[in-house]
Every structure is written in C-alpha cells, then in structure tokens.
C-alpha positions in Angstrom: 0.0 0.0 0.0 1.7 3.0 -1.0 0.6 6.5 -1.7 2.9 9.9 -2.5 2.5 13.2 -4.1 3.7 16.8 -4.8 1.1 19.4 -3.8 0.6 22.3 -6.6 0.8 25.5 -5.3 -3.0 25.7 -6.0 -3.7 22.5 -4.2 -1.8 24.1 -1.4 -3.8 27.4 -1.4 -7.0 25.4 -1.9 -6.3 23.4 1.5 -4.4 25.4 3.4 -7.2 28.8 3.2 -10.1 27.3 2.2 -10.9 23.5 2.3 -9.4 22.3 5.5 -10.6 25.6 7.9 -14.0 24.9 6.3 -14.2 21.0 7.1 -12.5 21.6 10.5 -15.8 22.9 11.1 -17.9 20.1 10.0 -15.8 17.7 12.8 -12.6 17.3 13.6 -12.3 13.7 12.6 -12.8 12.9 8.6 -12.4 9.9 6.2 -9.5 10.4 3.8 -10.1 8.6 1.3 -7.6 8.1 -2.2 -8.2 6.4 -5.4 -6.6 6.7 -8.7 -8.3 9.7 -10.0 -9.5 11.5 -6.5 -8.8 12.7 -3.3 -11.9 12.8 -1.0 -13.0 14.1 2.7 -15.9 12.4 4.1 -17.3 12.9 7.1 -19.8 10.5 9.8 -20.5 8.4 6.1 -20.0 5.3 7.9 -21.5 6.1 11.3 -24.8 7.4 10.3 -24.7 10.0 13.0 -24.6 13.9 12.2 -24.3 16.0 9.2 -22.4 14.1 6.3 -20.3 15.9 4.2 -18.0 15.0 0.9 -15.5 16.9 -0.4 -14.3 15.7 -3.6 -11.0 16.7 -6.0 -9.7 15.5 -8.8 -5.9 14.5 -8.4 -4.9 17.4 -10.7 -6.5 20.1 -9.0 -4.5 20.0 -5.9 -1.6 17.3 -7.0 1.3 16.4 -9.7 3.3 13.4 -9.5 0.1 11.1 -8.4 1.0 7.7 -7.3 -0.7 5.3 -5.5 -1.2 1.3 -5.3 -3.1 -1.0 -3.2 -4.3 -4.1 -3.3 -7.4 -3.3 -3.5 -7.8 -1.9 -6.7 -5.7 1.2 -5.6 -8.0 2.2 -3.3 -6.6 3.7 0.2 -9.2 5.1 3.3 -8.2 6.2 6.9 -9.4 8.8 9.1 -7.0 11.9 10.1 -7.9 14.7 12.2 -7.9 17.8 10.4 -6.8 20.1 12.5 -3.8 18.4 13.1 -3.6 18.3 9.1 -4.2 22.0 9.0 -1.5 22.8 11.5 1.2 20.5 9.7 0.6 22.1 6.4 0.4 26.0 8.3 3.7 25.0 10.1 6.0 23.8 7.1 4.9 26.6 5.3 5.8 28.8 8.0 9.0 27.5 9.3 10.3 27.4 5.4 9.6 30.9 5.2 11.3 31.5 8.2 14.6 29.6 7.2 15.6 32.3 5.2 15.8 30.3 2.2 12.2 32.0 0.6 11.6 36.0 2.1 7.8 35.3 2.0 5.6 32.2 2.1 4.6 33.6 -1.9 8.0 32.7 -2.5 7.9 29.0 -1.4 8.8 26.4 -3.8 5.3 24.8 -3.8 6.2 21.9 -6.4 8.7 20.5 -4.1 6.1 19.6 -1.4 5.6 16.1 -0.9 2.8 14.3 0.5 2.9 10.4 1.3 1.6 7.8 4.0 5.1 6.4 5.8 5.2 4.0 8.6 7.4 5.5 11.4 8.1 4.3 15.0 6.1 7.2 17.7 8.6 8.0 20.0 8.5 5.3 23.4 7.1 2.3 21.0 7.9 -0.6 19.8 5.5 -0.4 16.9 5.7 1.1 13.9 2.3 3.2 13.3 0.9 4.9 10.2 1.5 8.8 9.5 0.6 10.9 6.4 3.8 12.8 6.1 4.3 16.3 4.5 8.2 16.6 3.4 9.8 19.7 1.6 13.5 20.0 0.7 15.1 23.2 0.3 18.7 24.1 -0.5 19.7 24.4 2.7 16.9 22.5 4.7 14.8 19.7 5.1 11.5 20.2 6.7 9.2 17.1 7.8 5.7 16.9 9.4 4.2 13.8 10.5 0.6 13.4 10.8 -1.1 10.4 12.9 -3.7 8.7 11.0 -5.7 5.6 11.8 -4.7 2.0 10.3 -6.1 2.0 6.9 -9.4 0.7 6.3 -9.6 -3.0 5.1 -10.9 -3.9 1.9 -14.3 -4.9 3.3 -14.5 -1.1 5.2 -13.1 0.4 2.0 -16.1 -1.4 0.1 -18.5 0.1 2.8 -17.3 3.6 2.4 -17.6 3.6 -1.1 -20.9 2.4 -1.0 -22.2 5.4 1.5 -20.5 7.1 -1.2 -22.8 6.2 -3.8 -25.8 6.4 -2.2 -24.8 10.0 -1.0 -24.7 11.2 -4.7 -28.7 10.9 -4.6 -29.9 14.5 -5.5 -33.1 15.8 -4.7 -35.7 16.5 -8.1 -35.8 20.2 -6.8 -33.0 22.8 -6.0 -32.7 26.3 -5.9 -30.0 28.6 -6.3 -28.9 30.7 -3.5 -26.4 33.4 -4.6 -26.3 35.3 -0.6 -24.3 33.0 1.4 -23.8 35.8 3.9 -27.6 36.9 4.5 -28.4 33.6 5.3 -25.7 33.0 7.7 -26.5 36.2 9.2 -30.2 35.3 9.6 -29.6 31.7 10.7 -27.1 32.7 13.5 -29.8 35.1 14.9 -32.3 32.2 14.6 -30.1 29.6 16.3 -30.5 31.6 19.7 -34.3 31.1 19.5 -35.0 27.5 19.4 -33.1 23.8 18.5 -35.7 22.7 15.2 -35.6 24.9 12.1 -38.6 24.0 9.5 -37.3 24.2 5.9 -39.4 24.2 2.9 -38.6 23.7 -1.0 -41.0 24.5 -3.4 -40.5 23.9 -7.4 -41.7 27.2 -7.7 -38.0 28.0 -6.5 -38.8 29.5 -2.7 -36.9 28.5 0.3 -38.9 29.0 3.9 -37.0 28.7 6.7 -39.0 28.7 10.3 -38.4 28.2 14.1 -41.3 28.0 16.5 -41.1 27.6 20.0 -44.0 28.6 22.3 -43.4 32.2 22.2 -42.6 33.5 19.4 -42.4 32.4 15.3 -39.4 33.6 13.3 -39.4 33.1 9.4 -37.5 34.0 6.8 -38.3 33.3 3.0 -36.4 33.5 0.0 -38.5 33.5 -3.5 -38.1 32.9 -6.9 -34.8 31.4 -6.8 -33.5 30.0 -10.0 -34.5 26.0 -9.8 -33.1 23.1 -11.2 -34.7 20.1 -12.0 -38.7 19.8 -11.1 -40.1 23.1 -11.8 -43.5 24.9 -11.9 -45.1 28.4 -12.2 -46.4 30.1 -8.8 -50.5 30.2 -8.6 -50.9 33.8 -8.8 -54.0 33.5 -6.6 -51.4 32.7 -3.6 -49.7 35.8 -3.8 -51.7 37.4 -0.8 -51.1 34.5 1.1 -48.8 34.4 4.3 -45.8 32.6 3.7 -46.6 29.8 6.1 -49.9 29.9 4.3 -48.1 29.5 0.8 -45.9 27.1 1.8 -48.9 24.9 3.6 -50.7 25.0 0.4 -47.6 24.1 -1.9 -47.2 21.4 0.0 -50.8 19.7 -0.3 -50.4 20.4 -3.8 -47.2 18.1 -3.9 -45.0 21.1 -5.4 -43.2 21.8 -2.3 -41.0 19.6 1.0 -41.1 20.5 4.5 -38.7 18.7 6.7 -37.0 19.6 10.2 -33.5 19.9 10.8 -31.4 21.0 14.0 -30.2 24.7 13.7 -26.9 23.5 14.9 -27.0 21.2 11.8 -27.9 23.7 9.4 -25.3 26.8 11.1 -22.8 24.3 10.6 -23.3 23.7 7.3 -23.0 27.2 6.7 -19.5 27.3 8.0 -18.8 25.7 4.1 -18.8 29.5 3.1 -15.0 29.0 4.6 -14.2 27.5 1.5 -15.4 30.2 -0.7 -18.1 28.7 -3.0 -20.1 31.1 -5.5 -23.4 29.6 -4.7 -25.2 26.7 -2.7 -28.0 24.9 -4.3 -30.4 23.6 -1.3 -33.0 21.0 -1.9 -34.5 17.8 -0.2 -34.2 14.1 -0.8 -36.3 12.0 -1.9 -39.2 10.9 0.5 -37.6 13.7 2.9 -34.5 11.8 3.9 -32.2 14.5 3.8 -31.9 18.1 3.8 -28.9 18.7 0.9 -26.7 21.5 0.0 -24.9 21.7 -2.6 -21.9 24.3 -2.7 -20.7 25.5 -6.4 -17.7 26.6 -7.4 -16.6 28.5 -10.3 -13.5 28.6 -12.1 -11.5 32.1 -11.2 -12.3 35.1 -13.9 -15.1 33.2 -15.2 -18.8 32.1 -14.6 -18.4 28.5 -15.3 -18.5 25.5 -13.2 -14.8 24.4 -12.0 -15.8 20.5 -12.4 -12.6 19.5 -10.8 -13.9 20.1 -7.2 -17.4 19.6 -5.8 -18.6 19.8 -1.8 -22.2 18.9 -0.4 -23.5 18.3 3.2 -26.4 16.3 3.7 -28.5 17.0 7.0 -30.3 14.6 8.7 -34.1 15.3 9.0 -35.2 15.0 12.8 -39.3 13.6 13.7 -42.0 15.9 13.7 -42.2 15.6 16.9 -38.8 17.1 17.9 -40.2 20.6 18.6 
C-alpha cells in the first residue's frame, strides 16, 4: 500500500485557506479517502450519526506526481484529524519561510512539497504506526511533518465507504440557487439563539422557507423565486396574498413543495462551508424527505463557469416531527 504526491501550489492554497478551515468545522475527525483519480473528505458516512459531508477533487487540481497502489484496486481510506492536518501544512509553510531560504511564504517552492503515507516508530514504542507525512527540501533544509492517522481501512470497510459514497450522490428532483451566502448565515445565527428545530421548505416554484417555532414566538425568513433546477413549476398567482406559512402549507398539499426539520446547529454548521469560498449553494430535499442537501458551487477564477474538478455537499439529517 503505497501513496505519495507533490502538492501544486494551487492544491496548497485550496487546503491550506479554504478546504481544511471549512471541514475543521464540520468535525474534527474525517475519512481520507484516495483512489486513482480523487482525493476525497468524508465525514460520519459510515457512522450514520450527524451532518455528512463530501468533499471531492480531482488528483490534478490540488496534486502532480500522483502515485498510488493497493491491493485493493488502488483504493486507500483512513481517518486523520484535520486540524492536526491544517496545522502541519500551516507549520511547514511557516517555518520554510522563516529559514531564510524563501523572504515570504509567496516565494515558497510549492512543487517540491511532498505528501505520502510512511510508517514510522512514535517516540516510546515498539511499533511502527501509520503517518501521512508532509516533506519539503530546500537548499539548505529539510523540513518534515508527520501526521497520525488511523490504520487503513480493510478492503471490506473500504467497500463500505464507497458504497455510502454512492448512495450519498442521490440528489433531490428540486433545488434552488442561493447566490447570498452571507444573509443567510446572518439570519440563521440570529435564529439559532431562538430554538433547536428549524422548519425548511422547497417548493419547485423555486422559494426557500426557513422557520423556528417555540411557544413564544415564530421567526421566518423566505427567500422566492430562486433560480431551480430540475422539477419546476409556475407560482399560482392567486397565492400571492397568502402568508408565507400559508403558501408554503398549500404548496405542500399540492405536492409542489417539502417540508422537513432539521437541527439549527446542523444547518449553522453547514454554513461554516462559506469558509471554502463557494459562488453559490444549491439547497434542496431528498427523496421521500430523507435529507436536507446543500450543494456548494464553485466556479473557475475570472469566469462564470463550473470548475468541475472540485465539488462539496452536506447532507443534514431530518429529525421527527415531533422534535419541537
């Protein structure tokens, strides 16, 4: 089982200021998981417990010099805390910078760091334990940080996390388009103060409702006509007095909207993606209301189109009616 690779100076930007701080927040624990033509970070997949979340790159957006072999079908999984990851890629940056061999971190000779899992002997042990190593050779210096990670998974685990995989990639018929990351975060850490159980509704007539009730007071907040993909329809104009509860309640006896509940500490965490920087998050809810799912898009720099070498989604589990 063997697995090394140079990180780009893009892959190192990517991680280092965006990827890493933002799945730090989603648990400090994650599944790395490496095949042939991806890197992927997946969190409480196997577990069942939580909010998931999948992270997924293609090898060339963050590496060059790509190797890796199992057997099992080049496939490698173990779990690493991120933080520790975050802080081991932080440090060699900063201690090269400081060596005097670069006069800024800009000036860091990104192609000649190395990433690969090494077996090493911890310090007071007798056995040799599993690190994912970050290496960088300078003129004058070598610097090395070892990260602890778990033993990697066996094949019959491996076959298990790629199977949560799959049936994680279920989208919902209905999403819409939400361009204000920030409003919503704003709104949603004012709401988090009020109650545990946020009401979410989807319609195809491309309005998100968002509601917590306690037995004092309501709060609401609805975004409408929101650009939709996938199962669309026209609002009934004779709706367009109506409350929004009221429109909602109607959308959803009519079969062109989902209600579920979710925890507000569930959906504020999801939130904490903005970290990573996405243009837009696509919300909509699983089939037969088994999930709440966002879906974070990213463009590619200068340009409005879709960088298809990265993609990041959180799905939040939907809690019983009777939770409130």
């Amino acid at each position: 089982m063997k697995f090394k690779a140079f990180l780009t100076e893009n892959g190192i930007n990517l991680l280092e200021k965006r990827i890493l701080p933002a799945l730090d927040k989603m648990g400090k624990i994650s599944h790395l998981y490496l095949t042939r033509d991806h890197a992927i970070f997946l969190h409480n997949l196997l577990n069942g417990h939580g909010i998931q979340s999948i992270a997924q790159f293609k090898k060339e957006a963050i590496f060059e010099d790509y190797r890796i072999s199992s057997q099992n079908d080049d496939k490698i999984a173990f779990s690493i805390d991120l933080s520790l990851l975050h802080r081991a890629l932080r440090s060699i940056l900063t201690i090269y910078a400081e060596s005097g061999e670069a006069h800024n971190p800009s000036e860091f000779n990104f192609g000649r760091l190395q990433i690969k899992l090494v077996k090493k002997l911890p310090p007071h042990s007798n056995q040799p334990m599993p690190f994912l190593t970050l290496e960088t050779k300078g003129n004058k210096s070598a610097v090395i940080q070892d990260v602890p990670i778990s033993i990697p998974l066996s094949r019959a685990d491996v076959q298990e996390l790629q199977m949560a995989l799959d049936g994680a990639q279920e989208m919902p018929k209905t999403l819409v388009k939400v361009s204000e990351l920030n409003s919503l975060q704003n709104f949603v850490d004012r709401m988090k103060h009020v109650g545990d159980v946020m009401g979410v509704s989807i319609s195809k007539y491309g309005d998100l409702h968002l509601q917590i009730s306690t037995t004092s007071i309501t709060l609401g907040a609805e975004f409408r006509k929101l650009m939709v993909i996938g199962e669309r329809t026209d609002g009934r104009p004779e709706d367009g007095n109506l409350s929004a509860q009221s429109r909602t309640e109607r959308a959803v006896q009519r079969g062109d909207a989902m209600t579920v509940q979710v925890s507000v500490k569930h959906f504020f965490k999801s939130l904490q993606c903005s970290l990573a920087r996405p243009d837009c998050a696509f919300y909509g809810i699983a089939p037969q209301g088994s999930c709440l799912t966002v879906i974070f898009q990213f463009f590619i720099p200068g340009t409005r189109q879709t960088d298809k070498s990265i993609s990041l989604h959180c799905r939040l589990p939907v809690l019983d009616p009777g939770s409130n």
